[in-house]
KOLBALUM-969089 format. One record per residue: x, y, z of N, C-alpha, C, O in turn; residue in three letters; residue number from 1. Coordinates in nm, 3 decimals. Layout:
NODE     neast    nnorth       nup    caeast   canorth      caup     ceast    cnorth       cup     oeast    onorth       oup   resn   resi
NODE         X         Y         Z         X         Y         Z         X         Y         Z         X         Y         Z    ALA    NUM
...
// end
This chain:
NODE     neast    nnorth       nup    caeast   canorth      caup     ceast    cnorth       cup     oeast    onorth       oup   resn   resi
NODE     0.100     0.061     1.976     0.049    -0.036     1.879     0.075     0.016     1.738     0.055     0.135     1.713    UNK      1
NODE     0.113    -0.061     1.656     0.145    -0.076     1.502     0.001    -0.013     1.426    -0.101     0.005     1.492    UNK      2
NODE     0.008     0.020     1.275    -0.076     0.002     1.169    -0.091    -0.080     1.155     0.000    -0.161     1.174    UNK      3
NODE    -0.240    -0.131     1.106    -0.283    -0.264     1.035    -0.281    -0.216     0.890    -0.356    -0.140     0.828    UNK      4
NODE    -0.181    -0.279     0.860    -0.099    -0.283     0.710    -0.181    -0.400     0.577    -0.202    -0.518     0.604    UNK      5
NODE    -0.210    -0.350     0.465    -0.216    -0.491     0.383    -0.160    -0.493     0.262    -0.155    -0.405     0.177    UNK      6
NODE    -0.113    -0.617     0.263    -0.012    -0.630     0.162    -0.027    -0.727     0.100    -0.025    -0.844     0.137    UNK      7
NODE    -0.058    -0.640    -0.099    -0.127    -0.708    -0.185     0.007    -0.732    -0.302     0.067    -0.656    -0.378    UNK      8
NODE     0.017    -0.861    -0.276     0.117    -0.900    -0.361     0.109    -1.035    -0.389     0.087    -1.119    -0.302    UNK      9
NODE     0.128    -1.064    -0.525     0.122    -1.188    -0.603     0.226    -1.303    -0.568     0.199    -1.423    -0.560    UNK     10
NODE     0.364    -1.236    -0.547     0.499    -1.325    -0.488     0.500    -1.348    -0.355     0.511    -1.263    -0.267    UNK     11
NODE     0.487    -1.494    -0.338     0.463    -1.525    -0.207     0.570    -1.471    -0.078     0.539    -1.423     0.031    UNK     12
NODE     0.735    -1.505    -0.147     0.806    -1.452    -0.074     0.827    -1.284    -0.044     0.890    -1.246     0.055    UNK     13
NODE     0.777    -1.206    -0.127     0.733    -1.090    -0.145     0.664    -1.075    -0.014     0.697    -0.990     0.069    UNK     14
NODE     0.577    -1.150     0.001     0.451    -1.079     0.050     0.505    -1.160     0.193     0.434    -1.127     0.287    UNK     15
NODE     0.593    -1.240     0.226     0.694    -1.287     0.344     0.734    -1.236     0.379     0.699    -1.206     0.494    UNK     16
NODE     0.888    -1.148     0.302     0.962    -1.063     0.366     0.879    -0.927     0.410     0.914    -0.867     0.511    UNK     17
NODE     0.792    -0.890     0.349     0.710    -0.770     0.381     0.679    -0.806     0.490     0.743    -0.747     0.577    UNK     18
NODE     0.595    -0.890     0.534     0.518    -0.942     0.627     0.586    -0.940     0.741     0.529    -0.903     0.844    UNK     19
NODE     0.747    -0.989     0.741     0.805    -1.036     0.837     0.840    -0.925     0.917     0.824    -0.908     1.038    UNK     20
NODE     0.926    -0.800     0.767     0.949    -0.638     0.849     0.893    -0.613     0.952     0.918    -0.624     1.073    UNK     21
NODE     0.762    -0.556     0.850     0.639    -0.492     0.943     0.610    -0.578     1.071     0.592    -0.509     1.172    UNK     22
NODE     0.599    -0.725     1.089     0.561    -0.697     1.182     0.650    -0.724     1.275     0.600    -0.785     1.370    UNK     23
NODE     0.791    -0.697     1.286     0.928    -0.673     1.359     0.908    -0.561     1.440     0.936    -0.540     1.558    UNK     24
NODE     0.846    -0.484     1.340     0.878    -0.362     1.441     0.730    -0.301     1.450     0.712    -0.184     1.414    UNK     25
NODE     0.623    -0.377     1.497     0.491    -0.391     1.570     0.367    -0.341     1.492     0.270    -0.298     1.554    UNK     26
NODE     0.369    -0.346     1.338     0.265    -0.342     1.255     0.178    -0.529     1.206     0.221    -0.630     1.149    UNK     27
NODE     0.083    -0.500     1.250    -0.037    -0.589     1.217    -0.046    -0.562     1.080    -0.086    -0.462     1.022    UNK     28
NODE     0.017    -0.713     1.023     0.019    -0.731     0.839    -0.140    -0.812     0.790    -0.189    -0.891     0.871    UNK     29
NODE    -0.196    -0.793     0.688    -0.290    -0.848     0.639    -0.232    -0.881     0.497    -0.144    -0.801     0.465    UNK     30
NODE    -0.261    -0.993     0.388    -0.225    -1.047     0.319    -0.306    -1.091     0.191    -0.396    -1.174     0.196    UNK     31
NODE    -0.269    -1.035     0.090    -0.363    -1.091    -0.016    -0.283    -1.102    -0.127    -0.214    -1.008    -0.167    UNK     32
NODE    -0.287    -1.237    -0.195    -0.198    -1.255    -0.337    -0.257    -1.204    -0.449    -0.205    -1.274    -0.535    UNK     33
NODE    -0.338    -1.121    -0.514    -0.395    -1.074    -0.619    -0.465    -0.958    -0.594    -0.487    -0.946    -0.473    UNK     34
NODE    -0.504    -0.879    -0.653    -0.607    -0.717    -0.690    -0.741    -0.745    -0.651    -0.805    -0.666    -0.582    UNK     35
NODE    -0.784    -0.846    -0.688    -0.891    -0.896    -0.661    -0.928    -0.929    -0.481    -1.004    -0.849    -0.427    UNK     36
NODE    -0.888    -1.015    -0.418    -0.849    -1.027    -0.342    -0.804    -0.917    -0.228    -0.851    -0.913    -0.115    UNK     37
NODE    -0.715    -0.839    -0.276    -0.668    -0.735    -0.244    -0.800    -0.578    -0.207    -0.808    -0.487    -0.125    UNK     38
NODE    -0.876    -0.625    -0.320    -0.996    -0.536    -0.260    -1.125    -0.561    -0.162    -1.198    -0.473    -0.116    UNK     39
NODE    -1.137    -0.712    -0.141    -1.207    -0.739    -0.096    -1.179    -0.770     0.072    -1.259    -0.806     0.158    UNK     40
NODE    -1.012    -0.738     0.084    -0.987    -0.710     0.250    -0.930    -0.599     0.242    -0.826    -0.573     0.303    UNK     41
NODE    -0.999    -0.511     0.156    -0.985    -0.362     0.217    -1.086    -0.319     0.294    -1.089    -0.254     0.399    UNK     42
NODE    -1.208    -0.391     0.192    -1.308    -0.347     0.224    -1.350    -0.421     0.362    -1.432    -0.349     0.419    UNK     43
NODE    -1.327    -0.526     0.429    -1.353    -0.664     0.501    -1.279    -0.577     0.638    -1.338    -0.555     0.744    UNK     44
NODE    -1.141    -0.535     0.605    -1.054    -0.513     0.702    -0.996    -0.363     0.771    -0.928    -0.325     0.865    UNK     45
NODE    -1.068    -0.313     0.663    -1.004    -0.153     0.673    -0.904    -0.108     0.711    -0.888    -0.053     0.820    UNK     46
NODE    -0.796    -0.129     0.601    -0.644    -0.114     0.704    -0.578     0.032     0.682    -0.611     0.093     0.580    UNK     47
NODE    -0.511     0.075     0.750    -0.438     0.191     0.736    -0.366     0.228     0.647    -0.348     0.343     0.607    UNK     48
NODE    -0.320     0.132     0.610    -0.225     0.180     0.469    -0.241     0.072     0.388    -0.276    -0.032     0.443    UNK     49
NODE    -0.218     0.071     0.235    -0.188    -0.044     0.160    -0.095    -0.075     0.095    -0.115    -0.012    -0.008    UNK     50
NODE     0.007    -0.136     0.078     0.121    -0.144    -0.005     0.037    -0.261    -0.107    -0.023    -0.359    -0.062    UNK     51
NODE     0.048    -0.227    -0.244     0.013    -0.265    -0.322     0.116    -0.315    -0.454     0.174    -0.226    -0.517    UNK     52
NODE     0.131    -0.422    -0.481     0.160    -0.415    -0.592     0.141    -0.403    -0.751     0.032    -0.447    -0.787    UNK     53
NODE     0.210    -0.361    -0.839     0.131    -0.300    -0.955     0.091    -0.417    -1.061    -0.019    -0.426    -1.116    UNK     54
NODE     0.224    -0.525    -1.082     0.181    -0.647    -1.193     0.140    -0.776    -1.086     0.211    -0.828    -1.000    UNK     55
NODE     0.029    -0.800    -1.116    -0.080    -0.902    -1.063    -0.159    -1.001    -1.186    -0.216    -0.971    -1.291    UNK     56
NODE    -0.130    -1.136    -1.116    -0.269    -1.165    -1.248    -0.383    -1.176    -1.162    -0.371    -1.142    -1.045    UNK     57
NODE    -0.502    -1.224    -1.210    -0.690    -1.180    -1.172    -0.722    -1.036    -1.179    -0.835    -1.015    -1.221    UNK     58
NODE    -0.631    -0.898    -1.140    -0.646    -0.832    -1.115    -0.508    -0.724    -1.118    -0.418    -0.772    -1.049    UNK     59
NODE    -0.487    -0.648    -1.154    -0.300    -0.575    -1.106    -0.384    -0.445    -1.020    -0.500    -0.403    -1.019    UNK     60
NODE    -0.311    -0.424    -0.982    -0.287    -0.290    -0.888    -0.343    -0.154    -0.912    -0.377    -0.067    -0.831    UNK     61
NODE    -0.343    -0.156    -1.085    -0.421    -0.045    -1.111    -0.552    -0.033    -1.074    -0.617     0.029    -0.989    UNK     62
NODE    -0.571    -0.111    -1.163    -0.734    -0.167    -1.125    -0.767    -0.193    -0.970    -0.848    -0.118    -0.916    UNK     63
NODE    -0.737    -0.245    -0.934    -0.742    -0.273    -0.757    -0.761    -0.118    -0.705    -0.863    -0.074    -0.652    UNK     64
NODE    -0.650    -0.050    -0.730    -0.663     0.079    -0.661    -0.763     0.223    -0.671    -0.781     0.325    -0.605    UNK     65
NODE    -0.818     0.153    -0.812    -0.910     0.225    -0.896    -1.034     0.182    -0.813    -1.093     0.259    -0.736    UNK     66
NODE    -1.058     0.091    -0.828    -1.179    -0.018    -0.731    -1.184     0.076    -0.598    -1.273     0.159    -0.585    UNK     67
NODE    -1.081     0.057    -0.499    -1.056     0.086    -0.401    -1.079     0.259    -0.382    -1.124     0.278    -0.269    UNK     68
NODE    -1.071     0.319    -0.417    -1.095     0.514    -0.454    -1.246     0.513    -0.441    -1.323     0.586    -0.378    UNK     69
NODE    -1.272     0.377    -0.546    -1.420     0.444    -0.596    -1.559     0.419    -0.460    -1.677     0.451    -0.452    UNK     70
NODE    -1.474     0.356    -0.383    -1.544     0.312    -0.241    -1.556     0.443    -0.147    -1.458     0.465    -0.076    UNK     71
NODE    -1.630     0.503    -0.142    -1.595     0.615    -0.033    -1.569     0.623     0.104    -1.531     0.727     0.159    UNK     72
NODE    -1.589     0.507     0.168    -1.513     0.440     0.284    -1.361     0.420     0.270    -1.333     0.450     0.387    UNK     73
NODE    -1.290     0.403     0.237    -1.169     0.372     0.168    -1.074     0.464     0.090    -0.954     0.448     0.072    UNK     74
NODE    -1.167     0.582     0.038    -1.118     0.685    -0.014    -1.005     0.732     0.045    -0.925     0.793    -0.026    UNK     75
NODE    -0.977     0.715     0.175    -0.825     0.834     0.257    -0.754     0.692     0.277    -0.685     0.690     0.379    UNK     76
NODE    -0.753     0.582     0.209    -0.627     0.510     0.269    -0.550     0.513     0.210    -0.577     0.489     0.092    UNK     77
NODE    -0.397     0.544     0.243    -0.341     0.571     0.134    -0.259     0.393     0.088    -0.241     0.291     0.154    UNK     78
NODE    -0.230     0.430    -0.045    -0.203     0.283    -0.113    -0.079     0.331    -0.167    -0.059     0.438    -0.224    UNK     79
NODE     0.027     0.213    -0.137     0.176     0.273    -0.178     0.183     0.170    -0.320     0.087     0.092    -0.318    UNK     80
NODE     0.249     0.155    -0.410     0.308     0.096    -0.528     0.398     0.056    -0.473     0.479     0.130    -0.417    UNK     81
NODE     0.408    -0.105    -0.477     0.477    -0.206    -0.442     0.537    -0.223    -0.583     0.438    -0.250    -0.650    UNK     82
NODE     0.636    -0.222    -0.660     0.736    -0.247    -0.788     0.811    -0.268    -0.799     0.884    -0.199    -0.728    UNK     83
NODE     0.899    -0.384    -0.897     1.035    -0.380    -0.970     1.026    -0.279    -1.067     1.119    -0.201    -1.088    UNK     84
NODE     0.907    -0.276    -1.135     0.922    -0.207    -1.286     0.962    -0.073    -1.291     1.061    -0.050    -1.361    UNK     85
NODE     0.923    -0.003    -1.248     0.943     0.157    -1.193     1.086     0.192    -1.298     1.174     0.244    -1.229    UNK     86
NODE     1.118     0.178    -1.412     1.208     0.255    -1.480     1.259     0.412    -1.495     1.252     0.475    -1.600    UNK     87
NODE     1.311     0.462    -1.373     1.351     0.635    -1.358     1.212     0.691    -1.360     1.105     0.632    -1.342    UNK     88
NODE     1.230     0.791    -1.380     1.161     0.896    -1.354     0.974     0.921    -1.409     0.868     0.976    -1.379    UNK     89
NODE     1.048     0.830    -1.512     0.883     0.773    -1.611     0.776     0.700    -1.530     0.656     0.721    -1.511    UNK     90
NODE     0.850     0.623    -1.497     0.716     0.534    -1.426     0.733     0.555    -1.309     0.704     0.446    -1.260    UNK     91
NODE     0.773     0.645    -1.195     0.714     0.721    -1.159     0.587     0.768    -1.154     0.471     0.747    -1.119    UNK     92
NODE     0.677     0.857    -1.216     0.539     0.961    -1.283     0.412     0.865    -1.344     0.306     0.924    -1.321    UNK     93
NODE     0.392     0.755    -1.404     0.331     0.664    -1.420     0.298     0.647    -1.263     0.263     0.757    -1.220    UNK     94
NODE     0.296     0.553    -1.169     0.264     0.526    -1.085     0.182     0.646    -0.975     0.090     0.604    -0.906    UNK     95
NODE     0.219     0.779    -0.968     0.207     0.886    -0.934     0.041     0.934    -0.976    -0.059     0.947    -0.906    UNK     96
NODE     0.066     0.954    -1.136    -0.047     0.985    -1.227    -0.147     0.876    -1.238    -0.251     0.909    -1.294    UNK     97
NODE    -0.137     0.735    -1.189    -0.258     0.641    -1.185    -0.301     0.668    -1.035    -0.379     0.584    -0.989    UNK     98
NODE    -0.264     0.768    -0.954    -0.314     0.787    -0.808    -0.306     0.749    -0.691    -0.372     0.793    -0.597    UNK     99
NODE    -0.152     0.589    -0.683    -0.099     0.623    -0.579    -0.070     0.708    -0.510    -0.068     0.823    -0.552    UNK    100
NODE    -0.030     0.668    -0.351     0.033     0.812    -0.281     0.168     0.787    -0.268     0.220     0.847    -0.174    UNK    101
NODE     0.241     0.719    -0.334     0.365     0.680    -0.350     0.414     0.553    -0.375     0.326     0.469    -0.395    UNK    102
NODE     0.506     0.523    -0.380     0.600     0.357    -0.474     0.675     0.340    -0.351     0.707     0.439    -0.285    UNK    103
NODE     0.713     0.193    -0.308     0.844     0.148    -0.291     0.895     0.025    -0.382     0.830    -0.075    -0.415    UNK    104
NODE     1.041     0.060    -0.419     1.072    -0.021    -0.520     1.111    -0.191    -0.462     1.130    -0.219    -0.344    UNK    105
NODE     1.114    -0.256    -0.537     1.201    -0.394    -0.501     1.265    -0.402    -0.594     1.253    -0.344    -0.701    UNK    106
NODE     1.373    -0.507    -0.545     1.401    -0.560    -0.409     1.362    -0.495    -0.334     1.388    -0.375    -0.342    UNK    107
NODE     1.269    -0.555    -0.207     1.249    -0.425    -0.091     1.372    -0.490    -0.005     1.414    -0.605     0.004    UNK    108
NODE     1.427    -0.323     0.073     1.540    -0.363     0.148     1.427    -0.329     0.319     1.346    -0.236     0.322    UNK    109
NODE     1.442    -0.397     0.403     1.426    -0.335     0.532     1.431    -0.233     0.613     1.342    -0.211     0.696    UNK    110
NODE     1.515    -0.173     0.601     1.553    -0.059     0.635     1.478     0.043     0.579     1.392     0.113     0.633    UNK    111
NODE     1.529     0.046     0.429     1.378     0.147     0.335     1.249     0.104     0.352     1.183     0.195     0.300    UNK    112
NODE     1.190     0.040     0.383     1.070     0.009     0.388     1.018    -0.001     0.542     0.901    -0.025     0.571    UNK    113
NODE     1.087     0.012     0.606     1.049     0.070     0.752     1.030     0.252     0.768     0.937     0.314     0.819    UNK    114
NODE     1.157     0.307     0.702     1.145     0.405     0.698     1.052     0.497     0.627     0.998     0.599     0.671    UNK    115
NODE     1.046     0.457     0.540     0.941     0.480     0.409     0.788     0.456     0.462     0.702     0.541     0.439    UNK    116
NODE     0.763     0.355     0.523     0.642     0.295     0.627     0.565     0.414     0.702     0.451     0.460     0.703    UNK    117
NODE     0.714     0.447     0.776     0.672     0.522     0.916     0.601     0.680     0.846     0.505     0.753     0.872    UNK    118
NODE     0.699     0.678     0.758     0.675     0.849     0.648     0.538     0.860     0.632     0.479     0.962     0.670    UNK    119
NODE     0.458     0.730     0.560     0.348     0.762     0.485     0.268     0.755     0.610     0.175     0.835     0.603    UNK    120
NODE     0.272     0.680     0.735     0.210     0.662     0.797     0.182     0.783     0.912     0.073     0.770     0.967    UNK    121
NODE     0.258     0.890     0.953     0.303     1.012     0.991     0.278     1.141     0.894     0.289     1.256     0.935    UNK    122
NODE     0.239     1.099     0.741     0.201     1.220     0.723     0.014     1.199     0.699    -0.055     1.287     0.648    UNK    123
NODE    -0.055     1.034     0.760    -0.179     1.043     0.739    -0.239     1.094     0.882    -0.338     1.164     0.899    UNK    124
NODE    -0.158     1.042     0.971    -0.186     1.102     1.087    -0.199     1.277     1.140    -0.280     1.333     1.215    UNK    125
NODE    -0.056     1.337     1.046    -0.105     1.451     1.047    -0.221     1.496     0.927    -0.265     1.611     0.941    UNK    126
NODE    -0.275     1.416     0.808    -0.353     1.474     0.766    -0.482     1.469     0.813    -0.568     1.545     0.769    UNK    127
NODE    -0.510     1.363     0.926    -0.605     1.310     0.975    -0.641     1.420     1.115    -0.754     1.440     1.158    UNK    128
NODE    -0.500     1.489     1.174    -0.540     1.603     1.248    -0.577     1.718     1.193    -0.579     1.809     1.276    UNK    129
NODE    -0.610     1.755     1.068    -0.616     1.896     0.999    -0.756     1.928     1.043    -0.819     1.832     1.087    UNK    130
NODE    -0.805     2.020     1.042    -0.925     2.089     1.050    -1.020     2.039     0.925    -1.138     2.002     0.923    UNK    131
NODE    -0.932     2.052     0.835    -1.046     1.977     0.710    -1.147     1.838     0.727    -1.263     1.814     0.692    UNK    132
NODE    -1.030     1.751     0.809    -1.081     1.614     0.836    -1.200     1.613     0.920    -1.289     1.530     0.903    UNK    133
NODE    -1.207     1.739     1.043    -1.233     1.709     1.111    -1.402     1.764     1.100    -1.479     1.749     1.194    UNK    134
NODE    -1.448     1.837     0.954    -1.563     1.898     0.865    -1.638     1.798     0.900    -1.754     1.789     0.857    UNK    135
// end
């Protein structure tokens, strides 16, 4: 069985082709068009990972993800940066330093975003076996 994935994005077809990937290759997608929104089926749904996007209106991504930290239920999920904007190395580091656990850019291609998927999702599992977790 798949991650239950949610994917907070404002562009409908965005949040389609995402949708469609994931659940190709057996991840359970959850769906929210805004930050707002976006926090309130984190909290509703508790999903494993979040791909998030960063420009939103009601709400963007920062804020959403800020929201989302400050929940201590929610604290270990990790939330990826869903972006076009991401200009080199800067915003990055921008995206990085507001406390994602990583970006995927768009256009999302399939292939990267399967692979990229499985990564974040394989290194929560091993963080989820550490001895620390298990305090």
């Amino acid at each position: 069985m798949g991650a239950r994935i949610l994917v907070v994005d404002d562009d409908e077809d965005s949040r389609w082709l995402t949708s469609f990937v994931l659940e190709a290759v057996g991840h359970e997608v959850l769906l929210a068009a805004n930050g707002s929104e976006g926090v309130e089926a984190a909290r509703r749904d508790r999903p494993d990972l979040i791909l998030m996007d960063v420009r939103m209106p009601v709400m963007d991504g920062f804020e959403a993800r800020r929201l989302i930290r400050r929940d201590s239920s929610l604290r270990d999920i990790p939330i990826i940066a869903l972006t076009a904007t991401l200009m080199g190395d800067r915003g990055r580091e921008r995206v990085r330093g507001a406390g994602f656990d990583g970006h995927i850019e768009k256009p999302i291609r399939a292939s990267a975003l399967v692979e990229q998927i499985d990564r974040y999702l394989s290194l929560e599992k091993r963080s989820d076996a550490s001895p620390e977790k298990e305090r």
